[in-house]
Backbone as a ProteinNet text record, in pm:
[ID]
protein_1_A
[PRIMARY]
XXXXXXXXXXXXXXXXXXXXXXXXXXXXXXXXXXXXXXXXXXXXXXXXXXXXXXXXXXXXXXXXXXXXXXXXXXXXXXXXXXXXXXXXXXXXXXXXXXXXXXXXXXXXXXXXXXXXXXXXXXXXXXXXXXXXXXXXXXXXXXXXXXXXXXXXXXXXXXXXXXXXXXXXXXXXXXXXXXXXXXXXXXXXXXXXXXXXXXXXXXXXXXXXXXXXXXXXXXXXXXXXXXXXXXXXXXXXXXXXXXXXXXXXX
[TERTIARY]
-10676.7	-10580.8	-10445.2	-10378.6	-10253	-10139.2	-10042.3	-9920.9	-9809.3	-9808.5	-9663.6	-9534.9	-9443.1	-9295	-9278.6	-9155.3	-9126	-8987.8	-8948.1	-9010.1	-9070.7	-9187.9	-9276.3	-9242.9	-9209.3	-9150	-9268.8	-9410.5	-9530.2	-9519	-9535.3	-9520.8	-9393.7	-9288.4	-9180.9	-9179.6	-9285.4	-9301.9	-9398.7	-9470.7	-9611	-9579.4	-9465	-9486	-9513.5	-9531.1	-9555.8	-9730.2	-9752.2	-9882.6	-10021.8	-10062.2	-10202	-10293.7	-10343.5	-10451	-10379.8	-10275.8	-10194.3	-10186.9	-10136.4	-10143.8	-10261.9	-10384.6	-10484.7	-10566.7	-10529.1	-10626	-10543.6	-10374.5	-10347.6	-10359.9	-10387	-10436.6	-10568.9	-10706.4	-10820.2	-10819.1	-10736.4	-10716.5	-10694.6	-10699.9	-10656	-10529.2	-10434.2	-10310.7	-10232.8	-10185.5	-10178.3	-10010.4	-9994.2	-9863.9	-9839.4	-9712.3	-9659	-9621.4	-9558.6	-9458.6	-9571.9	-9660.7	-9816.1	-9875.4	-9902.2	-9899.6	-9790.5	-9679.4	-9585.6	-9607.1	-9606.4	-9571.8	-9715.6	-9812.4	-9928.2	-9946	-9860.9	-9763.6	-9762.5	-9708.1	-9593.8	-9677.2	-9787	-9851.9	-9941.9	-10063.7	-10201.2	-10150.7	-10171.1	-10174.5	-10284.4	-10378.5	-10488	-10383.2	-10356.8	-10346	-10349.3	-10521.3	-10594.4	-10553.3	-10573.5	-10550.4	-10376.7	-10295.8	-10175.6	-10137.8	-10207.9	-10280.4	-10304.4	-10402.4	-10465.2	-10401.1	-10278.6	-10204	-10044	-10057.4	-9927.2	-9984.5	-10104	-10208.7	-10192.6	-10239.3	-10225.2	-10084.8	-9975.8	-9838.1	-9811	-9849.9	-9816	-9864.4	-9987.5	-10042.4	-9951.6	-9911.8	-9848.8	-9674	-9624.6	-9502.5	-9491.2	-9561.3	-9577.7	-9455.8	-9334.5	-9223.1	-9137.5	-9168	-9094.6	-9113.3	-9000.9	-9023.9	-8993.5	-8933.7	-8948.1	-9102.6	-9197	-9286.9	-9372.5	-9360.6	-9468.7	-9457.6	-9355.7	-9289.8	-9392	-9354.3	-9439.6	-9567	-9637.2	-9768.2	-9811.9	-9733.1	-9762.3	-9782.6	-9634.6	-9616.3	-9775.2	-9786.7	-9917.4	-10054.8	-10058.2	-10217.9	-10159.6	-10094.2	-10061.2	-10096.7	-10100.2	-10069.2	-10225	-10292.3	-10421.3	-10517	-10445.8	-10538.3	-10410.4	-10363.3	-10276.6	-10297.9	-10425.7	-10413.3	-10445.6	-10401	-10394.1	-10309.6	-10376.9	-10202.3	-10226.6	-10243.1	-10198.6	-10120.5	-10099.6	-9994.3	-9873.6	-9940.9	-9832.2	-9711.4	-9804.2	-9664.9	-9605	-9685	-9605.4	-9460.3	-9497.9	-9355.9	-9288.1	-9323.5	-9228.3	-9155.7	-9216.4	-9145.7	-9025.3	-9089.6	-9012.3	-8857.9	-8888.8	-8783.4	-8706.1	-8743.3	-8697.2	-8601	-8646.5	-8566.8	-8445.3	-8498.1	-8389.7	-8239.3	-8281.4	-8235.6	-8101.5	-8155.2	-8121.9	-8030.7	-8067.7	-8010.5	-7873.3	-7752.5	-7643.7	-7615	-7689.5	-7652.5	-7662.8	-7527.6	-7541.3	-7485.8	-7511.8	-7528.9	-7602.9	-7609.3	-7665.5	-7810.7	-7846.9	-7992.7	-8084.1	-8006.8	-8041.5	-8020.6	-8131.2	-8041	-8137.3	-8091.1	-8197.5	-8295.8	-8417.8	-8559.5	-8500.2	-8529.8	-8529.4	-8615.3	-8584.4	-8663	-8624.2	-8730.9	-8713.9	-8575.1	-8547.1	-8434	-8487.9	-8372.3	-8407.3	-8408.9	-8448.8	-8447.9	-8351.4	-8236.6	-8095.8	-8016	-8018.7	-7977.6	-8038.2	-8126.5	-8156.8	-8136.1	-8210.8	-8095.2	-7965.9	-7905.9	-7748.4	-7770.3	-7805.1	-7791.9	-7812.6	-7945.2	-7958	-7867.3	-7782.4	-7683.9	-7710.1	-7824.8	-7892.6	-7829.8	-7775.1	-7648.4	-7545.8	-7443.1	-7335.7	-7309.5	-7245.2	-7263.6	-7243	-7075.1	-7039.4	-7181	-7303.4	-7398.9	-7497.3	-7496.5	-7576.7	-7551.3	-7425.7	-7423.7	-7408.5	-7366.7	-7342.2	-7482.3	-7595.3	-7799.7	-7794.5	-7755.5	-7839	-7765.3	-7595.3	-7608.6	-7667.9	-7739.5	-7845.8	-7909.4	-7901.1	-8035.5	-8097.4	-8222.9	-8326.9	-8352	-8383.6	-8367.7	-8348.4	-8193.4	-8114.5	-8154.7	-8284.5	-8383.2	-8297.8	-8196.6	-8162.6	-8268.6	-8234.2	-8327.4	-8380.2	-8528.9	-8573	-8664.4	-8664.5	-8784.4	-8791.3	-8779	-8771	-8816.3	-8933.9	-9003.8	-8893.6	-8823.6	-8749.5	-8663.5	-8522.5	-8421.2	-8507.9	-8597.2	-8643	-8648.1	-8743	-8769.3	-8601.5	-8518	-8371.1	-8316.3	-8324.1	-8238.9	-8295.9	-8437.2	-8470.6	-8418.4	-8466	-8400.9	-8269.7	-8197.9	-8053.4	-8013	-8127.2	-8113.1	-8006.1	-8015	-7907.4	-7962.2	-8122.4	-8194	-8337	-8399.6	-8519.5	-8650.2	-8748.5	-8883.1	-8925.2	-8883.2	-8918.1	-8813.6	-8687.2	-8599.3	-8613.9	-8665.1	-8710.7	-8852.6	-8923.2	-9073.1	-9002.2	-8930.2	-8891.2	-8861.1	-8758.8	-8703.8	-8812.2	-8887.6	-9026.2	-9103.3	-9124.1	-9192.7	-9109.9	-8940.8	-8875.5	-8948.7	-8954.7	-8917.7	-9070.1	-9182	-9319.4	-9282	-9213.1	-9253	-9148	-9062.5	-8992.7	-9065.6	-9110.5	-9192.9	-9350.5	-9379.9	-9490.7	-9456.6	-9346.8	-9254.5	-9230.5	-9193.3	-9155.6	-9303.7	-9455.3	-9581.8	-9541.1	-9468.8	-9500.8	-9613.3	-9702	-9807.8	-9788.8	-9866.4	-9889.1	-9871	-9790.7	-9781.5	-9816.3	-9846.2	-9889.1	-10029	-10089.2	-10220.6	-10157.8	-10102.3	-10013.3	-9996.8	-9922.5	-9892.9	-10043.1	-10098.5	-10250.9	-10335.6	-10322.3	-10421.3	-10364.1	-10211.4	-10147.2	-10188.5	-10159	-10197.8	-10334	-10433.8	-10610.3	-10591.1	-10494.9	-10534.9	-10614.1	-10609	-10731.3	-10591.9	-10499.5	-10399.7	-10291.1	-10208.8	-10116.1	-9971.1	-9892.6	-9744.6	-9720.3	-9716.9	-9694.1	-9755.8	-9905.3	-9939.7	-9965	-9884.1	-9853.6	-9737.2	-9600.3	-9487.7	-9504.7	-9621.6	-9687.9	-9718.5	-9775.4	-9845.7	-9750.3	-9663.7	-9577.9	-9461.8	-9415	-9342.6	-9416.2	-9525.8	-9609.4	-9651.6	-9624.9	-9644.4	-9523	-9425	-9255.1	-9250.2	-9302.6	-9280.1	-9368	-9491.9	-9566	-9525.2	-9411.1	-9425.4	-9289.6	-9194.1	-9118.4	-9122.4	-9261.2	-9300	-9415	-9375.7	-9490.2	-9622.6	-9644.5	-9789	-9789.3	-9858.3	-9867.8	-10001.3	-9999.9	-10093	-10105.5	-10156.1	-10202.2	-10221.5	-10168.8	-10123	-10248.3	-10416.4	-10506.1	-10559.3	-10530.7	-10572.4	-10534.7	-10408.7	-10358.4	-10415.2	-10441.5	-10537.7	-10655.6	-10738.6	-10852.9	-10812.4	-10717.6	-10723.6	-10677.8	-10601.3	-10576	-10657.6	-10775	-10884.4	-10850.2	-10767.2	-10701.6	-10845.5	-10899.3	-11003.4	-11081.8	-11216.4	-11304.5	-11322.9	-11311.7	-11339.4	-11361.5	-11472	-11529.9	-11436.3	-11386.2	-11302.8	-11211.6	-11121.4	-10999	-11046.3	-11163.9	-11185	-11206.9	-11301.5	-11288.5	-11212	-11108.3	-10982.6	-10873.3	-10892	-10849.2	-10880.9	-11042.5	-11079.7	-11050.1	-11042.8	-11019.2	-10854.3	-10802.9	-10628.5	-10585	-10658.4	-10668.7	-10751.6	-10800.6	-10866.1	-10791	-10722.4	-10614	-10521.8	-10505	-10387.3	-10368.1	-10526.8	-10538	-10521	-10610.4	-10642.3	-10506.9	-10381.8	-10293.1	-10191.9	-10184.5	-10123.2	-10197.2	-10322.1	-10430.9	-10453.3	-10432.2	-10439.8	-10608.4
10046	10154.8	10099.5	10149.1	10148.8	10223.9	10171.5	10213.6	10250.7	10386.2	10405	10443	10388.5	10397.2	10562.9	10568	10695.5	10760.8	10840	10905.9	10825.5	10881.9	10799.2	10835.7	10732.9	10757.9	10839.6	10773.7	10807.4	11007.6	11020.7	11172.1	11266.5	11181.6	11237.1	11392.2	11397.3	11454	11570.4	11500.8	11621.6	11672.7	11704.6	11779.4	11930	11965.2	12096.9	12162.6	11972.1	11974.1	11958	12069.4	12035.8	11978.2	11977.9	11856.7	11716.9	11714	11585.4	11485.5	11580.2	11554.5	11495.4	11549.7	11541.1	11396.2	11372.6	11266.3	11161.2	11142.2	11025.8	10986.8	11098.9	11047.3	11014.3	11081.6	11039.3	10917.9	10857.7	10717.8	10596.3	10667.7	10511.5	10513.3	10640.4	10605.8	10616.2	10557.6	10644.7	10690.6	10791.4	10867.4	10997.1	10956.2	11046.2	11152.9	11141.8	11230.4	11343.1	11288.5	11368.7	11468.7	11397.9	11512.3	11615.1	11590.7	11665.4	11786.8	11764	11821.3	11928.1	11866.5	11919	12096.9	12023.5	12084.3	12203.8	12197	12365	12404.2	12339.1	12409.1	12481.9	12454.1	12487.5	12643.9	12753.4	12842	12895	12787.7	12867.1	12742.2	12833.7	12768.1	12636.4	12589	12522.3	12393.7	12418	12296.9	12245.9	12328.7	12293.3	12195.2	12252.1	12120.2	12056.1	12059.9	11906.5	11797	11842.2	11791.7	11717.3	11805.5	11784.9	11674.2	11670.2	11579.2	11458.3	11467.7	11339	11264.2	11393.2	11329.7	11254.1	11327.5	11263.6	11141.1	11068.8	11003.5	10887.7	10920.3	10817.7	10795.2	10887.8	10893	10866.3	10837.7	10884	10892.5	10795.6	10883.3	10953.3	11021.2	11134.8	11259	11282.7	11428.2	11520.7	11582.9	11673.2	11670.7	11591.3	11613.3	11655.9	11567.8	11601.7	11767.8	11817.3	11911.7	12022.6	11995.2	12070.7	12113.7	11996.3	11992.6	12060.3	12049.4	12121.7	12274.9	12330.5	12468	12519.2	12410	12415.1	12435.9	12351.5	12376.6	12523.4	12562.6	12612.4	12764.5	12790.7	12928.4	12930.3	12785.1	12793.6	12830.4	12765.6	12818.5	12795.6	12997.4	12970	12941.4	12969.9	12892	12772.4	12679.3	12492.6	12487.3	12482.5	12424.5	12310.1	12200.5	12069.7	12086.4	12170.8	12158	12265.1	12371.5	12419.6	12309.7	12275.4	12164.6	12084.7	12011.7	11868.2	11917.5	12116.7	12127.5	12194.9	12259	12274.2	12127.7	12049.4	11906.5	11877.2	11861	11838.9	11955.1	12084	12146.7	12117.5	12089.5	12088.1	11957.3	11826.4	11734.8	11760	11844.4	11868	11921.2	12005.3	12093.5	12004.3	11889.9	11808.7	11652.6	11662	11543.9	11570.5	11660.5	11570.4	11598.6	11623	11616.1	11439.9	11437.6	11264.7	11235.3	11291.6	11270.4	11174	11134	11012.3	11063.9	11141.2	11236.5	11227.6	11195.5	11174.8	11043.2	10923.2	10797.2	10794.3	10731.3	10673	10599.9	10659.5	10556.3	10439.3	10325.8	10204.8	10207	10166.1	10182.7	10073.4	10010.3	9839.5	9922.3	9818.8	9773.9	9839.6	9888.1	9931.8	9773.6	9778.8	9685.7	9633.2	9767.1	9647.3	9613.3	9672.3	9608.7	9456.8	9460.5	9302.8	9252.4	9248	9163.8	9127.6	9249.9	9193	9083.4	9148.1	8995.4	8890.8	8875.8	8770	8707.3	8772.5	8715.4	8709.9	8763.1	8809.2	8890.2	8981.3	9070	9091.9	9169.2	9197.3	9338.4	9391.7	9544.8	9640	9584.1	9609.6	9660.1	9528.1	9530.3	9634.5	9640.8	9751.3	9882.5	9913.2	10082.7	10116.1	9971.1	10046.1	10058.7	10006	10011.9	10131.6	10130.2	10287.1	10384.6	10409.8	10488.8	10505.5	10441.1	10434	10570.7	10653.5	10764.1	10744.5	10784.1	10808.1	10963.4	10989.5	11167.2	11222.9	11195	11289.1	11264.7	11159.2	11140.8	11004.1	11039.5	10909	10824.3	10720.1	10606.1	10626.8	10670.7	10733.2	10633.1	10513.1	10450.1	10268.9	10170.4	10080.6	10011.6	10059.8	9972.4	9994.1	10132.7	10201.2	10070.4	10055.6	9996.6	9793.4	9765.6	9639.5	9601.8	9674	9707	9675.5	9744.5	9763	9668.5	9612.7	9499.5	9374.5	9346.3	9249.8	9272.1	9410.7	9412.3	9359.6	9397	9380.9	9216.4	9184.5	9018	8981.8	9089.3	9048.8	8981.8	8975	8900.6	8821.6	8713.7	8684.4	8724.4	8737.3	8774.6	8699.1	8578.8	8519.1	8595	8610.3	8621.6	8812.6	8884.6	9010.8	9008.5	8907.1	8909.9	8827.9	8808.2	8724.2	8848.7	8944.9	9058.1	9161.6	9166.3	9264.8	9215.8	9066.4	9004.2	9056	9016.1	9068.6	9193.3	9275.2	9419	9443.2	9356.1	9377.5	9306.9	9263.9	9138.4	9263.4	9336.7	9367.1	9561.7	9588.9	9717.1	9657.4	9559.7	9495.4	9509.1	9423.4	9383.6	9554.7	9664.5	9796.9	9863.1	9781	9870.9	10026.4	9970.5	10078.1	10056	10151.1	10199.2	10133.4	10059.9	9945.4	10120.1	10104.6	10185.7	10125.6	9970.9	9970.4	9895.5	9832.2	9749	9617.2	9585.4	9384.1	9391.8	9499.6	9512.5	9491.9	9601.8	9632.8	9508.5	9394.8	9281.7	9173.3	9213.2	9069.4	9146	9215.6	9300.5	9272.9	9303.1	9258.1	9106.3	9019.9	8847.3	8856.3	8906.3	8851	8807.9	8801.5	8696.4	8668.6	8547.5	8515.6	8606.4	8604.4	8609.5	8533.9	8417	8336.6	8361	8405	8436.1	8561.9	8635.7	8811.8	8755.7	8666.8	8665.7	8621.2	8518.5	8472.9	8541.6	8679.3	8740.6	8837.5	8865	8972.9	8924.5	8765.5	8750.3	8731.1	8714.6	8688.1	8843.6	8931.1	9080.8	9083.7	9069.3	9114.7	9030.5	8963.4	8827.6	8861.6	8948.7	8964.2	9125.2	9202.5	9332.9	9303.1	9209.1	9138.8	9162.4	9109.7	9051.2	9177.1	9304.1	9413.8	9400.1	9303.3	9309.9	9380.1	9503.2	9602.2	9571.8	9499.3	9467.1	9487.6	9538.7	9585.3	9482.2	9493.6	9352.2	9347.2	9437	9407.9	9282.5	9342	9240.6	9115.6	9113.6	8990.4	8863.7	8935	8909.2	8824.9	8900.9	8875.5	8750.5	8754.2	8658.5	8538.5	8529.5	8384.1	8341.6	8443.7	8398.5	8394	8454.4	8468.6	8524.6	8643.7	8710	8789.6	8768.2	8815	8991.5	8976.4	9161.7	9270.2	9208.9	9328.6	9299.4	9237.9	9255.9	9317	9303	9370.8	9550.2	9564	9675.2	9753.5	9695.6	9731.1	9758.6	9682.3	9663.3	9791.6	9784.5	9958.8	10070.5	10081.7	10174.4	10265.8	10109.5	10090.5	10123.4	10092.1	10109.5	10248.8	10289.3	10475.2	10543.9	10491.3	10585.7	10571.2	10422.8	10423.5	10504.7	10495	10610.4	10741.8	10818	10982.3	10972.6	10884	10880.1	10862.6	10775.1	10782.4	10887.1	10979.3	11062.6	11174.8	11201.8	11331.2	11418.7	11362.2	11485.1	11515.9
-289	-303.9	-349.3	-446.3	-471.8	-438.4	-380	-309.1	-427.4	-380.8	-494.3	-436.1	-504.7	-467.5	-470.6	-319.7	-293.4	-361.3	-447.2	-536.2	-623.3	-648.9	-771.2	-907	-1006.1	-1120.3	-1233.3	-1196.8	-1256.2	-1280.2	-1178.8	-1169.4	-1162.8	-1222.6	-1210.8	-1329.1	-1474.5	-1523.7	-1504.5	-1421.1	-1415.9	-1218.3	-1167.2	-1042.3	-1052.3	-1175.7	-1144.2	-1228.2	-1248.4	-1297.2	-1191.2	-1157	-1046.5	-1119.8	-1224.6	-1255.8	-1286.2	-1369.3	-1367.5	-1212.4	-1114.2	-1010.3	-893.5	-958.4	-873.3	-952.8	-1112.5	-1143.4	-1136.4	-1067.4	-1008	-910.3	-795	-695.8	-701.4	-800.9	-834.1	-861.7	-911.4	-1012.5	-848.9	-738.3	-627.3	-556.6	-636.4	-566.4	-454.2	-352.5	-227.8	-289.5	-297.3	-375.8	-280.3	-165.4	-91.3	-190.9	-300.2	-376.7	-401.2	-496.5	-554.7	-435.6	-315.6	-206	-171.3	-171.4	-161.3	-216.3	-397.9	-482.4	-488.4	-466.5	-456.3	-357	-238.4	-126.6	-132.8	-245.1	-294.7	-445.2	-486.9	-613.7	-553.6	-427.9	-445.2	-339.1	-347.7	-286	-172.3	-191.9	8.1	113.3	212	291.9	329.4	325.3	371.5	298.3	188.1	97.9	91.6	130.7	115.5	282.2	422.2	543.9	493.1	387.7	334.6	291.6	210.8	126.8	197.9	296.6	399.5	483.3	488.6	617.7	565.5	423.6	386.4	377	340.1	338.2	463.6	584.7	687.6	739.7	687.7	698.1	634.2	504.9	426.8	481.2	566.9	645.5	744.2	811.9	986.3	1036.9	982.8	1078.7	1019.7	908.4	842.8	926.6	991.8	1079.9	1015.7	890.3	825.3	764	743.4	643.4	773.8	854.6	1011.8	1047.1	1064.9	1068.9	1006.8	885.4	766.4	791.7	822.4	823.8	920.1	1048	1176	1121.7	1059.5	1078	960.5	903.7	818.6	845.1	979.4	1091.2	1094.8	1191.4	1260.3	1147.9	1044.9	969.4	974.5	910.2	903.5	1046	1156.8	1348.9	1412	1408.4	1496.1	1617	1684.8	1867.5	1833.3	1768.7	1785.2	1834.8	2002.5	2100.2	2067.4	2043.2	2031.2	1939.2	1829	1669.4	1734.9	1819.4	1839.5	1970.4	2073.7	2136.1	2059	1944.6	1851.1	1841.1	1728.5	1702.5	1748.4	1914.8	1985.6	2052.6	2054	2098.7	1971.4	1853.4	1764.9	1751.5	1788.4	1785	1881.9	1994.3	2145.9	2125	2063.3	2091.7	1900.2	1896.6	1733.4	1837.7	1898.3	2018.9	2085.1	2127.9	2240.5	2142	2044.1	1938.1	1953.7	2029.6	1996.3	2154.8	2201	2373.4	2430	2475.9	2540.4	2633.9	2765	2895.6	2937.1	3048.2	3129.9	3105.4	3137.1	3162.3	2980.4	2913.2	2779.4	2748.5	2701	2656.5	2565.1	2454.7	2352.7	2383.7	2302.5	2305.3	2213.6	2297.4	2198.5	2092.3	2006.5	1852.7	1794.3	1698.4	1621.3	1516.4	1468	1366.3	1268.1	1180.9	1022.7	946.9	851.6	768.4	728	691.2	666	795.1	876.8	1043.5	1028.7	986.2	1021.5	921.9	791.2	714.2	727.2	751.1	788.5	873.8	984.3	1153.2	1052.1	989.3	956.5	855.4	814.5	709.2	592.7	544.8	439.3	327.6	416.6	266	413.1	335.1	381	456.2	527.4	531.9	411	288.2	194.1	106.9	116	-7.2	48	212.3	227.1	177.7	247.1	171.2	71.4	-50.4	-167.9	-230.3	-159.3	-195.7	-158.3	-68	42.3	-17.6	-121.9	-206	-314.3	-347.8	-480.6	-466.8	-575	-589.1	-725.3	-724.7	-775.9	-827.6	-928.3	-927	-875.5	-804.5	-687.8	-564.3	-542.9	-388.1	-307.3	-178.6	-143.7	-106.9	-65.9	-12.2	89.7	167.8	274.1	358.9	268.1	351	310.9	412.3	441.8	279.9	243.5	122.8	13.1	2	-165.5	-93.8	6.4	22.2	-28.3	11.5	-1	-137.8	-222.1	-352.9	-458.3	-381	-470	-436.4	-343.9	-263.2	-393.2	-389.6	-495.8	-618.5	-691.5	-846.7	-816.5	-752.1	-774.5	-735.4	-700.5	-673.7	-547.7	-491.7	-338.8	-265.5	-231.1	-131.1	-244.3	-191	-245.4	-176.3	-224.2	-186	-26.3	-34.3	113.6	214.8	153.4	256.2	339.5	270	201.9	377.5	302.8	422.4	545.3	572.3	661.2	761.9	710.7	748.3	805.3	699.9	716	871.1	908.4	995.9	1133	1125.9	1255.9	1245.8	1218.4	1211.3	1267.9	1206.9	1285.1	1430.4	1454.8	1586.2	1689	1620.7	1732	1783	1687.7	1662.5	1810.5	1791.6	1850.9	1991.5	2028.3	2173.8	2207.6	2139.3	2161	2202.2	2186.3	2190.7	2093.1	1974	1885.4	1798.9	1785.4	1714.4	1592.7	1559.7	1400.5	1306.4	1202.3	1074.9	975.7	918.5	799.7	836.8	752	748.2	776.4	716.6	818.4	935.4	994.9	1131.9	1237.4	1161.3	1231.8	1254.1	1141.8	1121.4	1211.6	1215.9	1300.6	1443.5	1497.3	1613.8	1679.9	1581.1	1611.2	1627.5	1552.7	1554.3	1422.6	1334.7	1241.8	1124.6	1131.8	1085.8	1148.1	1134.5	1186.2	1138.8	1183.5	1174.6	1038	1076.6	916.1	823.2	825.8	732.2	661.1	734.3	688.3	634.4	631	617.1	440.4	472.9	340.1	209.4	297.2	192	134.8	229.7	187.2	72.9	119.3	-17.2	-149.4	-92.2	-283.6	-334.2	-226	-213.9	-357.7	-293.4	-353.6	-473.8	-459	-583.8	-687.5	-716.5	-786.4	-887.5	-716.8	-765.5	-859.4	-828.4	-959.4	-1093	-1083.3	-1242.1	-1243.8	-1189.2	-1267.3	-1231.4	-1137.1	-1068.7	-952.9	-928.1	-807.7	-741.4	-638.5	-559.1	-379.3	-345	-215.3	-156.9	0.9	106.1	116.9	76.9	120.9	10.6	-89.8	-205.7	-207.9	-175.9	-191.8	-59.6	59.9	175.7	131.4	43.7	-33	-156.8	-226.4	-326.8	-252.6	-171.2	-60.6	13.3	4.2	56.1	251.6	295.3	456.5	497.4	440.9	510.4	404.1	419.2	339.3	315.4	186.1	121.7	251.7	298.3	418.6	531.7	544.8	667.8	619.6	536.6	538.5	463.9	420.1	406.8	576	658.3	835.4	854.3	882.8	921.6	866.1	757.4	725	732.7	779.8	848.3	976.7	1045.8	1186.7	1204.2	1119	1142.7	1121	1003.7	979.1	1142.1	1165.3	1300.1	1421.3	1391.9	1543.6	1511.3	1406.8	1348.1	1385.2	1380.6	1391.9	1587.9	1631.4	1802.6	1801.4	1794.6	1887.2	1839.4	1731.4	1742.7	1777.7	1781.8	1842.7	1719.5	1610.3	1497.9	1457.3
[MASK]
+++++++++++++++++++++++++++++++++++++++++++++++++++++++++++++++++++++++++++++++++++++++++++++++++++++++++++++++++++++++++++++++++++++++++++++++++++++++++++++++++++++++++++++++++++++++++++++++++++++++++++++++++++++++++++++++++++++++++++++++++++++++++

């Protein structure tokens, strides 16, 4: 499977194209945007869950898209109390977001990506916000990979220094018993690779997507020869199913 950047430039022409739309995701791509857009074209119900399901899958902590999807079960079976508590929870703590009393304290949550670069001395605060104002067809920067991605073109950080960042950010997500979100996380988690050698793969990840080579942390797994075809195909099976069980969807 191929991972596409959020907004995806590919489909920046065809969002209001439903077959355009459907033979790039036919083609392998995992493309949040293409679901989105898909979102707001297909008119049953059902298929527009489908489309939100998958968005959420490719977001997991986008709470507007989660959001979506809920009020989305929810049109399709309205008695799904499990979809109906998610987004009464989700409203409830929307509710409660600027209340800050003792009785309210923040859930600890890992580091954003440029939080730690910075610590690490990696860029500056200056170089952060003037990235994180970067837009894209009007779309700010929403997600750890777009800010990483820009940070390289612009040559502020290098590819090792880039996975180095990525590794805190798994090790401290880990120490938090937060729920693995990508396939590296999941594989260092099982033991079926090391720390170093996710840190490994991820700069030859960044270093390849450089030079216009788009390759999947699974592939690249496979060409280093870390773990054989069928495992890391398991292994993504298995990481998609821990996925649905620990959120109950």
């Amino acid at each position: 499977m191929k991972q596409c950047s959020f907004p995806c430039a590919t489909i920046a022409r065809d969002r209001n194209d439903l077959a355009a739309l459907r033979a790039h995701l036919l083609e392998g791509y995992q493309c949040l945007d293409a679901w989105l857009a898909m979102s707001r074209l297909v008119t049953d119900a059902r298929q527009r869950r489908d489309c939100l399901e998958r968005a959420a899958v490719l977001a997991p902590e986008h709470q507007e898209i989660r959001e979506r999807w809920l009020e989305a079960v929810l049109e399709v079976e309205p008695d799904h109390q499990l979809a109906q508590a998610r987004l009464n929870e989700i409203h409830t703590m929307r509710l409660l977001s600027g209340v800050t009393t003792s009785h309210f304290q923040e859930q600890q949550r890992a580091r954003l990506l440029g939080e730690i670069l910075v610590s690490m001395g990696a860029i500056d605060n200056e170089d952060l916000r003037a990235v994180l104002r970067t837009q894209n067809n009007g779309m700010p920067i929403t997600t750890d990979r777009r800010l990483g991605q820009l940070l390289l073109r612009k040559h502020l950080i290098s590819p090792v220094k880039l996975a180095q960042a990525l590794i805190a950010q798994q090790q401290e997500r880990s120490n938090l018993r937060v729920a693995p979100q990508v396939l590296g996380e999941y594989l260092v988690e099982q033991g079926l690779i090391t720390p170093q050698q996710l840190e490994y793969v991820l700069a030859e990840q960044l270093q390849l997507d450089l030079q216009g080579q788009r390759l999947s942390l699974g592939q690249i797994i496979i060409r280093l020869k870390l773990l054989p075809a069928e495992a890391v195909e398991r292994a993504a099976l298995e990481h998609q199913r821990s996925f649905w069980s620990q959120h109950s969807y």
